[in-house]
Residue frames as qw, qx, qy, qz and C-alpha x, y, z in Angstrom:
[[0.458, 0.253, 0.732, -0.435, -27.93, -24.92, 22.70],
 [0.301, 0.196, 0.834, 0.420, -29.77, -26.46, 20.17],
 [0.346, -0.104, -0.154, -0.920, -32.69, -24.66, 18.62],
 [0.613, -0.362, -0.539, -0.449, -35.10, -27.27, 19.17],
 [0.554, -0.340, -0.541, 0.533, -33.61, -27.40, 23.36],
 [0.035, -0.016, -0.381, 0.924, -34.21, -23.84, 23.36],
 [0.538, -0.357, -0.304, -0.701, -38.07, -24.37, 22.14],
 [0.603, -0.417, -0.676, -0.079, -38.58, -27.26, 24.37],
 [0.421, -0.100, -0.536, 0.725, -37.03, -25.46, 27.16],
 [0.266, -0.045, -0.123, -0.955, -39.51, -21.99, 26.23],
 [0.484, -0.187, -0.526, -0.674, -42.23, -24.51, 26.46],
 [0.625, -0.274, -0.651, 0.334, -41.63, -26.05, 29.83],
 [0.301, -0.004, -0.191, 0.934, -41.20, -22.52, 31.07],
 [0.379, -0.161, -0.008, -0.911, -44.55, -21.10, 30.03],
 [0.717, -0.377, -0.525, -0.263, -46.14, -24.23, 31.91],
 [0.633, -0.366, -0.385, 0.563, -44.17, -24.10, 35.02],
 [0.039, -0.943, -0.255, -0.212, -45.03, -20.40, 36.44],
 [0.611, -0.750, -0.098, 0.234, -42.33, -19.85, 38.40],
 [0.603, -0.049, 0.490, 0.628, -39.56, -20.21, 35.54],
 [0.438, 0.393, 0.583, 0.560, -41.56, -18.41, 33.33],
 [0.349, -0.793, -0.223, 0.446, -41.66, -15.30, 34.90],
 [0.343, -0.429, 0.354, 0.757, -38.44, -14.23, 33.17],
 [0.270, 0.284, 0.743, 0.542, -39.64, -14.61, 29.74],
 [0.079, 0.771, 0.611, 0.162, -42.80, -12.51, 30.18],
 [0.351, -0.737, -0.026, 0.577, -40.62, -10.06, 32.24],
 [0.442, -0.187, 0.501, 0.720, -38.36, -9.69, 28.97],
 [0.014, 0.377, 0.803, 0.462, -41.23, -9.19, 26.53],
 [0.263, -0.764, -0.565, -0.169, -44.02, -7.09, 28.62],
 [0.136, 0.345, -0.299, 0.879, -44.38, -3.61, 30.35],
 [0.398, -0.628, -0.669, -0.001, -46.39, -4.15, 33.61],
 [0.042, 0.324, 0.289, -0.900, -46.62, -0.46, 33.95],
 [0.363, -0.036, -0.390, -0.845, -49.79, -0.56, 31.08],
 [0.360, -0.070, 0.040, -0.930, -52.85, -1.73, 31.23],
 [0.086, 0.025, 0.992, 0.094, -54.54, -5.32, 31.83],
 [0.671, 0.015, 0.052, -0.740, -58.13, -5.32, 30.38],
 [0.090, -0.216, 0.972, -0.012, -59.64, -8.80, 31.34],
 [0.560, 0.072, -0.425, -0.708, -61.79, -10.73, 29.29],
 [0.098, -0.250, 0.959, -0.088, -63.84, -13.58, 30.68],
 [0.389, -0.098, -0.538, -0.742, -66.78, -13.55, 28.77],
 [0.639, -0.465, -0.111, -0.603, -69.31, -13.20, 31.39],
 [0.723, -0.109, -0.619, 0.286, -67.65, -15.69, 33.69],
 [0.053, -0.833, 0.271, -0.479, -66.94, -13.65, 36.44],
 [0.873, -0.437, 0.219, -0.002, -66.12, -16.21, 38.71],
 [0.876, 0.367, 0.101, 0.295, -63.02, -16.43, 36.63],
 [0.005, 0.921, -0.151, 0.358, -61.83, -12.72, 37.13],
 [0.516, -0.761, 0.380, -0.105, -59.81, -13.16, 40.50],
 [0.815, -0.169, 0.361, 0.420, -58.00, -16.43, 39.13],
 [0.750, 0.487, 0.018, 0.447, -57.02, -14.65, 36.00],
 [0.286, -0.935, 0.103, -0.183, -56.22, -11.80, 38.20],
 [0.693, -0.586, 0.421, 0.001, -54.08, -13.66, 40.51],
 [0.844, 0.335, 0.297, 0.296, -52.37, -15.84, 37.53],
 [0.309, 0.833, -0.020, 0.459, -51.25, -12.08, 35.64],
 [0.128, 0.845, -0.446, 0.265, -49.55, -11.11, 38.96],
 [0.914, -0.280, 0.265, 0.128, -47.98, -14.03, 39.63],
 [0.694, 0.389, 0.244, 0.554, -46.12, -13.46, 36.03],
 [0.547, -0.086, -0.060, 0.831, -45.40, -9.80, 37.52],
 [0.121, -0.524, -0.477, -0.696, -48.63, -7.68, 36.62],
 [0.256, -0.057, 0.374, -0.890, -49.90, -4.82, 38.98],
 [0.027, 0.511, 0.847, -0.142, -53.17, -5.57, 40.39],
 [0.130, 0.703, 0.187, -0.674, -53.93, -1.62, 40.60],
 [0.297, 0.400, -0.482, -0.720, -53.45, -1.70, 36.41],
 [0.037, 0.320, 0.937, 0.138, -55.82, -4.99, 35.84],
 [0.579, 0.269, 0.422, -0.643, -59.68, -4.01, 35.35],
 [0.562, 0.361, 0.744, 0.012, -62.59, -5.88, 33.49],
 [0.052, 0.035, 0.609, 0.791, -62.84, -5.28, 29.63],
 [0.384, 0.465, 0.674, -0.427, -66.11, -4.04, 28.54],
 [0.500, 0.151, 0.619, 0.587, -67.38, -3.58, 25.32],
 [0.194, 0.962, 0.180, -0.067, -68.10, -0.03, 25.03],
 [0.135, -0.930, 0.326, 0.102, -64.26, 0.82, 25.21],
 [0.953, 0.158, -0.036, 0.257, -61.57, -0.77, 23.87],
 [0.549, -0.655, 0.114, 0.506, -58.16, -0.40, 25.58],
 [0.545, 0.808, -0.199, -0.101, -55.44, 1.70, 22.96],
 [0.685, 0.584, -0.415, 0.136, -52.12, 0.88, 21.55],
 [0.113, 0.570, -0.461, 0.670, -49.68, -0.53, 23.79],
 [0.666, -0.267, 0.389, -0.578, -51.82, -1.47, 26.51],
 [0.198, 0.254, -0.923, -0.210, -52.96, -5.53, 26.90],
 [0.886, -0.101, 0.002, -0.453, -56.37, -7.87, 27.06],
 [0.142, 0.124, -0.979, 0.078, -55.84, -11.33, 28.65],
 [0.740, 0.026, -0.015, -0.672, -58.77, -12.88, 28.01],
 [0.554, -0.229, 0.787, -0.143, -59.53, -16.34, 29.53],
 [0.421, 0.448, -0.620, -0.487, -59.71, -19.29, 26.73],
 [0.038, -0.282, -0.457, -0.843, -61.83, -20.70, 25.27],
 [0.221, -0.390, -0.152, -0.881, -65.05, -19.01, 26.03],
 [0.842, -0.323, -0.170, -0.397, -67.27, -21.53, 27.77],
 [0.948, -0.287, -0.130, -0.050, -64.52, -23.33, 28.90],
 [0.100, 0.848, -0.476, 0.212, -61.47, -21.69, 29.78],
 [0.930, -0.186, -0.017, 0.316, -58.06, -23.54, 30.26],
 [0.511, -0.136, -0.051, 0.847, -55.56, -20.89, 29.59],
 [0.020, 0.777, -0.045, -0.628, -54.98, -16.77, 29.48],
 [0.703, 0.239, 0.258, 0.618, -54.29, -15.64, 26.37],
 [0.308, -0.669, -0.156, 0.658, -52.11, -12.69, 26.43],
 [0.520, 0.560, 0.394, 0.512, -52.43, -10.22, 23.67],
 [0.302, -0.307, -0.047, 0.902, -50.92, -6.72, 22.94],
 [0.305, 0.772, 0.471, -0.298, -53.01, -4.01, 21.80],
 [0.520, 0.050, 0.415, 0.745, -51.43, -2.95, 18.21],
 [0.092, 0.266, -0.065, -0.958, -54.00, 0.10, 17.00],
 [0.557, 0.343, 0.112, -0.748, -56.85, 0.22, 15.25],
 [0.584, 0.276, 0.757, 0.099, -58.40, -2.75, 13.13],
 [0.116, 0.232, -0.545, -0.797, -59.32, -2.59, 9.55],
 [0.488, -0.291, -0.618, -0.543, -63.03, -3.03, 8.61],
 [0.141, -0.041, 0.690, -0.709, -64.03, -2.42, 11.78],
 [0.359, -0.452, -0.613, -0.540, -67.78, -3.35, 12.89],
 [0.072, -0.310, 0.600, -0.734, -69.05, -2.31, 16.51],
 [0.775, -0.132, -0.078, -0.613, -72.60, -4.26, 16.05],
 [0.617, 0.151, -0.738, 0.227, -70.40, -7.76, 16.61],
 [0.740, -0.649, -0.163, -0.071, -71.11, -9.28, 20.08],
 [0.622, 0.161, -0.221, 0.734, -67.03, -8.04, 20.26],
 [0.212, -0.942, -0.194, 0.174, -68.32, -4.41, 20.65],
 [0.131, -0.955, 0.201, 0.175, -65.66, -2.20, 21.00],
 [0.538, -0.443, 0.647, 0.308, -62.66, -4.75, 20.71],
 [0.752, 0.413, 0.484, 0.172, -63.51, -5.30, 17.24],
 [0.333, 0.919, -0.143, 0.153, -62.21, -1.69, 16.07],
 [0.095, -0.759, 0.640, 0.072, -58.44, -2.98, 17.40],
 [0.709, 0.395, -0.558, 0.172, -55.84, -5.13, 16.04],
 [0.696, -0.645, 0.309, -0.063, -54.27, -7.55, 18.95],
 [0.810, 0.301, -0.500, -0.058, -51.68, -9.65, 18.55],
 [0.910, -0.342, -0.204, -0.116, -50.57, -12.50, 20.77],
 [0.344, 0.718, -0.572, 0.198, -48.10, -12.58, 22.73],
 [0.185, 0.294, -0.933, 0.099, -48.44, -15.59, 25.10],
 [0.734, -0.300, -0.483, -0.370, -50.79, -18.49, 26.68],
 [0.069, -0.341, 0.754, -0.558, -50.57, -19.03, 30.52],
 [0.387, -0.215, -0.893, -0.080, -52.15, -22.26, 31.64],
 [0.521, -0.494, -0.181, -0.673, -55.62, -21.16, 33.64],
 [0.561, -0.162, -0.810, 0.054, -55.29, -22.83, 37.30]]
């Protein structure tokens, strides 16, 4: 398979939930932690909820993110996207502490860690 047939295929996959299961399976431990971000939406919470274990995530390891605490290494924030108007999850892994941290940021806590992405899951 070609390289560009295996992107398009990877990209049809993380729009079509059902396929794209495997991929997140391959790539995620859903024995850690889901802190969920939906910047004050809260009416949002249960779909991203429901969305995460569709892709294979415990419900009993999912709670809301707040910004006294940031989650630690290892762990993951899926935080709906963007802010005011959410259309997808983005999943991110919690990597350790940030550099130049600031806790006065309307981030709070999540500003003292480093995330990095590890996928987008269409918001429906």
């Amino acid at each position: 398979m070609s390289v560009i047939s295996t992107t398009r295929l990877y990209i049809e996959c993380l729009y079509n939930n059902k396929r794209c299961n495997r991929f997140l399976s391959a790539e995620i431990d859903a024995t850690k932690t889901v802190y969920i971000i939906v910047h004050g939406q809260t009416h949002l919470f249960d779909k991203v909820q429901e969305s995460l274990i569709s892709k294979g995530f415990e419900r009993a390891r999912m709670q809301k993110a707040t910004l006294d605490k940031a989650g630690e290494p290892g762990e993951y924030v899926a935080m709906a996207w963007p802010p005011m108007a959410a259309k997808e999850i983005v999943l991110s892994e919690i990597m350790g502490p940030a550099a130049n941290t600031n806790r006065a940021t309307p981030l709070g806590a999540w500003a003292t860690v480093e995330q990095k992405e590890l996928h987008r899951i269409p918001l429906e």
